[in-house]
MILO-672139 format. One line per 10 residues: their letters; for each residue x, y negated, z of C-alpha. Coordinates in Angstrom, 2 decimals, m for minus. Last residue first. Layout:
BEGIN
A> X:Y:Z ~ ... .
END
This chain:
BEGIN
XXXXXXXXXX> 109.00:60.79:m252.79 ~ 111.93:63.10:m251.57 ~ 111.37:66.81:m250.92 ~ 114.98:67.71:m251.10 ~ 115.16:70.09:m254.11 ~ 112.68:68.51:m256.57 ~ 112.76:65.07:m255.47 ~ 116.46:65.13:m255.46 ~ 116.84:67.04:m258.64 ~ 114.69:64.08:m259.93 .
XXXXXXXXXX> 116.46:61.24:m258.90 ~ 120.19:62.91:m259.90 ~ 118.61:63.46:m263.03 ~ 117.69:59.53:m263.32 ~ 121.42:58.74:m262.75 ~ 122.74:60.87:m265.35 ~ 120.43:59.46:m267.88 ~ 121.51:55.98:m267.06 ~ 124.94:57.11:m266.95 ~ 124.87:59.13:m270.64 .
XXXXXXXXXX> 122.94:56.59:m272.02 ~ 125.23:54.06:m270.99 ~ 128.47:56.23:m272.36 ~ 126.57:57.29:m275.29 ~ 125.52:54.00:m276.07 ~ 129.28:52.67:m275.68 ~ 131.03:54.73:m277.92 ~ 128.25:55.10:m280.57 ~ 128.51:51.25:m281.16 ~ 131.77:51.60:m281.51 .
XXXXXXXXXX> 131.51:54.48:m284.14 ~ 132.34:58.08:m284.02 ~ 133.83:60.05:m286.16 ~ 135.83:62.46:m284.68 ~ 133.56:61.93:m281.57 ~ 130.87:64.06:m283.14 ~ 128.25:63.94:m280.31 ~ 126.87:67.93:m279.82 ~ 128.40:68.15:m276.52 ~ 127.15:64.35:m275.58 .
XXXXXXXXXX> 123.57:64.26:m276.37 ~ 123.72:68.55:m276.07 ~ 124.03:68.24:m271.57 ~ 121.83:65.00:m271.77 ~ 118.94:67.30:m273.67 ~ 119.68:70.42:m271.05 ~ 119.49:68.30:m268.32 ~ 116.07:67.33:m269.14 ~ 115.34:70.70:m269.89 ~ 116.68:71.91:m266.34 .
XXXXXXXXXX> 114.31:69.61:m264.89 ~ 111.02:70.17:m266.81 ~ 111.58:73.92:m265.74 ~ 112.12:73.07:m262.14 ~ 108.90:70.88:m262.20 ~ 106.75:73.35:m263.90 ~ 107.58:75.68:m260.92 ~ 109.23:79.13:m261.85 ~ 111.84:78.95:m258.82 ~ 114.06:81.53:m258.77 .
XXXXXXXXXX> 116.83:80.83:m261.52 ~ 116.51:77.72:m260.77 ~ 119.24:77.04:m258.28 ~ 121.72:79.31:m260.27 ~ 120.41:77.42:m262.89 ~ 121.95:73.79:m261.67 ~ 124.81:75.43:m260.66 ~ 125.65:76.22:m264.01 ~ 124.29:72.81:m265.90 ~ 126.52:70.65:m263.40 .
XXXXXXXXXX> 129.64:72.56:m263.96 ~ 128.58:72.10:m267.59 ~ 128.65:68.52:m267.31 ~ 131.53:67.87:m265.15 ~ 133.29:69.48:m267.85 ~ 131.74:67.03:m270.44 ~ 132.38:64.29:m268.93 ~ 136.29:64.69:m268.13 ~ 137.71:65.22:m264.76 ~ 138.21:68.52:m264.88 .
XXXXXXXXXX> 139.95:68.63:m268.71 ~ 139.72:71.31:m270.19 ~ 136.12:70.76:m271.95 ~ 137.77:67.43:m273.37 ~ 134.86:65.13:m274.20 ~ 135.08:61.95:m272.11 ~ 138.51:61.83:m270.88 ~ 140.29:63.73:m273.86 ~ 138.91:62.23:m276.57 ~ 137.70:59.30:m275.61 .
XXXXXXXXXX> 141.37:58.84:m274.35 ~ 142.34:60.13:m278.32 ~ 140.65:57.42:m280.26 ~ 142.06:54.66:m278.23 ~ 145.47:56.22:m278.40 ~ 146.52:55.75:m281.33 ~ 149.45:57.71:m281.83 ~ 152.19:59.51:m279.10 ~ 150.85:62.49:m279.53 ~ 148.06:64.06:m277.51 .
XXXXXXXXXX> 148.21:67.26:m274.88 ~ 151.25:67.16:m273.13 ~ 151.02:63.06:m272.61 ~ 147.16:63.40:m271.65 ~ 147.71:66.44:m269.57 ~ 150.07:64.12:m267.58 ~ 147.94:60.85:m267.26 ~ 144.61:63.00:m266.58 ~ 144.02:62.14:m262.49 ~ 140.85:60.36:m263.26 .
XXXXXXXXXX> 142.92:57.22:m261.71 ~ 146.08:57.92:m263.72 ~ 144.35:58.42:m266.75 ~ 142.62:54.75:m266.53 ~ 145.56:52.88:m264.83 ~ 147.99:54.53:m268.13 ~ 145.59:53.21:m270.83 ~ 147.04:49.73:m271.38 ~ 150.49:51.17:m271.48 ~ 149.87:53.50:m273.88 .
XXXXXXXXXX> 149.61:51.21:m275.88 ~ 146.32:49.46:m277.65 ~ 146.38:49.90:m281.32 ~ 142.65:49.39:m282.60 ~ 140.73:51.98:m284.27 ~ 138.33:52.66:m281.11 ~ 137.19:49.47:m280.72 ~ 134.88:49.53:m277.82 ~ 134.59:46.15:m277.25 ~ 138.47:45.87:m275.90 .
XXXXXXXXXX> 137.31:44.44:m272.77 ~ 134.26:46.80:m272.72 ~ 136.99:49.89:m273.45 ~ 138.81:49.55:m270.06 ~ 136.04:49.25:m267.69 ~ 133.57:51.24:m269.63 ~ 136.37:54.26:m268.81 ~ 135.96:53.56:m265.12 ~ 132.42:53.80:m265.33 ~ 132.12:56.83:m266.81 .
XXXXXXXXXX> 134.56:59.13:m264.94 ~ 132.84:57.89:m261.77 ~ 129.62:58.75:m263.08 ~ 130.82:62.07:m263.76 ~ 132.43:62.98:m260.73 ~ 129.53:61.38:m258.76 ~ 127.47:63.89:m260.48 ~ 129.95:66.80:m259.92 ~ 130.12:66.34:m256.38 ~ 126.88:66.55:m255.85 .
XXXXXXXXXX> 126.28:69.47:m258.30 ~ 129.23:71.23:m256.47 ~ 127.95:70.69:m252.98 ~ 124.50:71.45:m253.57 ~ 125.97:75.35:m255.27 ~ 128.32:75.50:m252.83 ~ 125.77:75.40:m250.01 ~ 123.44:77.64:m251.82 ~ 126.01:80.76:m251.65 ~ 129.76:80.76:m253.20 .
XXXXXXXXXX> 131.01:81.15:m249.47 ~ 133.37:78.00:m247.89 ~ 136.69:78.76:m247.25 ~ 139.13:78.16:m249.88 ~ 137.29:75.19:m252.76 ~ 136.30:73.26:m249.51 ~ 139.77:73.67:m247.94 ~ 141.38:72.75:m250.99 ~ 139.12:69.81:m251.61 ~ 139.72:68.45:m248.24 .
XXXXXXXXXX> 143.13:69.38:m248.64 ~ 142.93:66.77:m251.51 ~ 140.88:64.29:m249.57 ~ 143.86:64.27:m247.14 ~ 146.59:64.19:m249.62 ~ 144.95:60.36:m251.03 ~ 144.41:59.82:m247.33 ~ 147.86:59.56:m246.76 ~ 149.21:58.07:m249.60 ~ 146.92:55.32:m248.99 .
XXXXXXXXXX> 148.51:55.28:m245.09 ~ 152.12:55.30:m246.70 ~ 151.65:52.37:m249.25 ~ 150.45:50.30:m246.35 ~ 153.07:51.15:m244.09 ~ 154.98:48.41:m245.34 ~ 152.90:45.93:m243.42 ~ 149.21:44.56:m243.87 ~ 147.54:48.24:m244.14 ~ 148.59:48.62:m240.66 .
XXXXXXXXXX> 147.16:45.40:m239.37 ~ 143.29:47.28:m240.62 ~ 144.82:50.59:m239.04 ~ 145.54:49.28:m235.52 ~ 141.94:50.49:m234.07 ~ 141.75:54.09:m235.03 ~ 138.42:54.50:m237.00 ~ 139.56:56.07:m240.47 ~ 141.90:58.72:m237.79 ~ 139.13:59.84:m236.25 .
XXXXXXXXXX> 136.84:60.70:m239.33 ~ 139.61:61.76:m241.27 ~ 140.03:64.57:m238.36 ~ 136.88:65.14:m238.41 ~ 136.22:65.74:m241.83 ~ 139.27:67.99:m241.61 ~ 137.51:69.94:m238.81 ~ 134.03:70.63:m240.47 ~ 135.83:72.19:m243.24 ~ 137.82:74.54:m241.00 .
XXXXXXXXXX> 134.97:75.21:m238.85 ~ 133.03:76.52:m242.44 ~ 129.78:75.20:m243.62 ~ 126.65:75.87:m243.06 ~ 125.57:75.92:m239.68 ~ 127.18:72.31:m239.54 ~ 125.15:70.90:m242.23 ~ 123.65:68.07:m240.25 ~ 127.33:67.66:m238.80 ~ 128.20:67.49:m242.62 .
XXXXXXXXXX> 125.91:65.02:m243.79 ~ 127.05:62.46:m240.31 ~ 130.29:63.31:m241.06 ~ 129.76:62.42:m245.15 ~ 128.17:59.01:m243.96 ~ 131.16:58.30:m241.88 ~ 133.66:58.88:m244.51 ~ 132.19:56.57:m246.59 ~ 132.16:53.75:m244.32 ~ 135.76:53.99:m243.47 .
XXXXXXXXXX> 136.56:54.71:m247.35 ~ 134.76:51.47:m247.91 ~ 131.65:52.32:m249.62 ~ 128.79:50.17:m247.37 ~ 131.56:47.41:m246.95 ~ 131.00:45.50:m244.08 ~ 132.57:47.16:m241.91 ~ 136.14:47.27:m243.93 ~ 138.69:50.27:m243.93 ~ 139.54:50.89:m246.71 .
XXXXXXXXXX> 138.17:48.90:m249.84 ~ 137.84:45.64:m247.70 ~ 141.69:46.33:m246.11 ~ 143.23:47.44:m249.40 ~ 141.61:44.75:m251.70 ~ 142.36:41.48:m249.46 ~ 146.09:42.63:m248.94 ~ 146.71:43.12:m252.55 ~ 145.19:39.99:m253.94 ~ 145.33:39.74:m257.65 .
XXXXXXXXXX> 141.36:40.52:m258.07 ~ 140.64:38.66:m255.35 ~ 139.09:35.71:m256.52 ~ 137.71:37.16:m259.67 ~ 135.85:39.20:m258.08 ~ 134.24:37.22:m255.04 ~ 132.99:35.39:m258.46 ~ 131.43:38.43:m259.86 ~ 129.94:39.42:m257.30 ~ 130.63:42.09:m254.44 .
XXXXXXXXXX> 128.80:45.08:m254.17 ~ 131.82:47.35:m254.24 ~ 133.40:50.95:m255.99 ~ 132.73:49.85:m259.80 ~ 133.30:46.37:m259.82 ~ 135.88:46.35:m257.21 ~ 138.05:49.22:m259.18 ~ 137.74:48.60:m262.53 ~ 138.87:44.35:m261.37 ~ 141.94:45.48:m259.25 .
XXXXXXXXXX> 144.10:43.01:m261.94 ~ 142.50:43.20:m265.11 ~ 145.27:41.33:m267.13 ~ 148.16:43.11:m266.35 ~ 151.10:42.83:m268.93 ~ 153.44:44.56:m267.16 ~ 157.43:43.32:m266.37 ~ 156.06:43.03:m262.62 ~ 155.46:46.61:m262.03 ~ 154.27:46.11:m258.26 .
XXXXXXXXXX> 150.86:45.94:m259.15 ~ 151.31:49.38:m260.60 ~ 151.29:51.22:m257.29 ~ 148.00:49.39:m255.56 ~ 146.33:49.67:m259.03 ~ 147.13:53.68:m259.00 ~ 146.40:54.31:m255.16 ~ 143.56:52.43:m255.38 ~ 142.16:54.50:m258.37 ~ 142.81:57.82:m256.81 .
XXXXXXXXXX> 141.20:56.24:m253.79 ~ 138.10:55.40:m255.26 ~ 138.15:58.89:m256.68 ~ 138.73:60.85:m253.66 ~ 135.95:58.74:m251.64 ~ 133.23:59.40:m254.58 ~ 134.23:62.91:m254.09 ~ 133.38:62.93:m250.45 ~ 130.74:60.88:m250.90 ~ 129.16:63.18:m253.22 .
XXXXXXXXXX> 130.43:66.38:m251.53 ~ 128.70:65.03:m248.47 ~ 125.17:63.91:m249.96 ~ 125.14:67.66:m251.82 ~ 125.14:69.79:m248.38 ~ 123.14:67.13:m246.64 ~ 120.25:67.17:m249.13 ~ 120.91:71.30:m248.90 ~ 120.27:71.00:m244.92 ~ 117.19:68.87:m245.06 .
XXXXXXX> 116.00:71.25:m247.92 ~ 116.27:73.63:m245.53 ~ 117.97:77.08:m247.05 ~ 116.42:79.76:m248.38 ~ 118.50:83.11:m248.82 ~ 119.83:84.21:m252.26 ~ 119.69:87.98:m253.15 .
END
């Protein structure tokens, strides 16, 4: 039998796993750019573009400037102030979720996040990140929001909690999933019959952690087919739309499966209709054009969910 929980407790439950997960993936992506722009002999023409466009609020010009710039990127995206989704930032906002939580999740949990917490806001970290060590304090976090995930996936009971947390983190999951793969097939308007290498595709599978499955699970062919393929439709793949999707869609009526309101009812159907837009989309044949308005509908859609579980669940107006 399921328990009630606050919805001031559940909010908190699903705002940490989403900025939790949107810290993982931001830097996943770091990690990848900050690796690759030492691979001189490659032809890299977006620079850390994907990543600032997606993950900051600068504009379009502060873009272009620093695009190239190493040092810039891994101090703003880090561990900068003024940078509402800096890692420091982000990290922060998922403490103050958790500590709100406390009750409800596990000491183990709580003590990672505390940990991070600590360690995001020692003093010498921003000169750090301009020496050698650099590479060493990205790798760093990168195995910290792993454990995190371990220690999340390990310890905490499959109750309410989980069920917030996983259709938080599933939502920034998906979102994140979508927007990095605009980033690489709006340059190339969405062709999906041209011949771009494998080369051109390796930041995006590296930083939705899908580079290796990809090369097991796809021949060595025309790729720009196949990534849709595998990143947004692959039901194997756990960082791919449509498996975000269904985690989504369980969790989603485990939390309804109680509540007979009109409202929850109207929700789960709207889910429902995004869920079959993209599982019933036949991406063996589709078009450009199909490409990218099921990838912004998809978003937008996405987005407005997220709205409306919100209201529904947490009481907002």
């Amino acid at each position: 039998m399921k328990t009630n929980m606050l919805s001031r407790v559940a909010d908190g439950m699903f705002w940490l796993n989403r900025y939790m997960e949107r810290t993982d993936g931001m830097l996943l992506t770091l990690n990848t750019f900050y690796i690759l722009s030492f691979d001189k002999e490659m032809n890299d023409s977006q620079g850390y573009r994907p990543l600032l466009e997606y993950y900051t609020d600068l504009t379009k010009n502060q873009i272009i400037e620093s695009q190239y710039d190493s040092n810039f990127v891994l101090k703003y995206i880090i561990c900068d102030n003024h940078n509402v989704d800096s890692v420091k930032n982000l990290v922060r906002k998922a403490r103050e979720n958790a500590r709100g939580s406390q009750d409800k999740i596990t000491k183990e949990l709580w003590e990672h996040i505390n940990s991070l917490y600590h360690y995001m806001n020692s003093p010498e970290l921003p000169r750090k990140l301009e020496t050698y060590e650099a590479v060493g304090i990205i790798t760093k976090l990168k195995n910290d929001l792993l454990l995190y995930n371990g220690i999340l996936h390990v310890t905490m009971p499959r109750g309410l909690g989980w069920c917030f947390s996983s259709v938080g983190k599933n939502i920034e999951r998906c979102l994140q999933t979508i927007s990095m793969t605009q980033a690489y097939y709006k340059p190339i308007n969405y062709n999906l019959d041209g011949e771009e290498d494998l080369l051109y595709w390796r930041r995006l599978l590296l930083s939705l952690s899908g580079y290796e499955q990809y090369l097991k699970s796809y021949s060595n062919i025309s790729h720009n087919r196949k990534i849709v393929q595998h990143v947004v439709f692959n039901k194997d793949f756990s960082h791919s739309v449509m498996y975000t999707l269904e985690l989504i869609d369980k969790y989603l009526e485990y939390l309804c499966i109680d509540n007979i309101s009109p409202e929850s009812r109207t929700l789960q159907n709207q889910f429902g209709r995004l869920k079959s837009m993209v599982k019933y989309t036949d991406y063996h044949n589709l078009t450009n054009q199909q490409l990218e308005d099921v990838l912004n509908d998809t978003k937008t859609q996405l987005v407005q969910f997220s709205t409306d579980f919100s209201k529904l669940f947490f009481s907002y107006t």
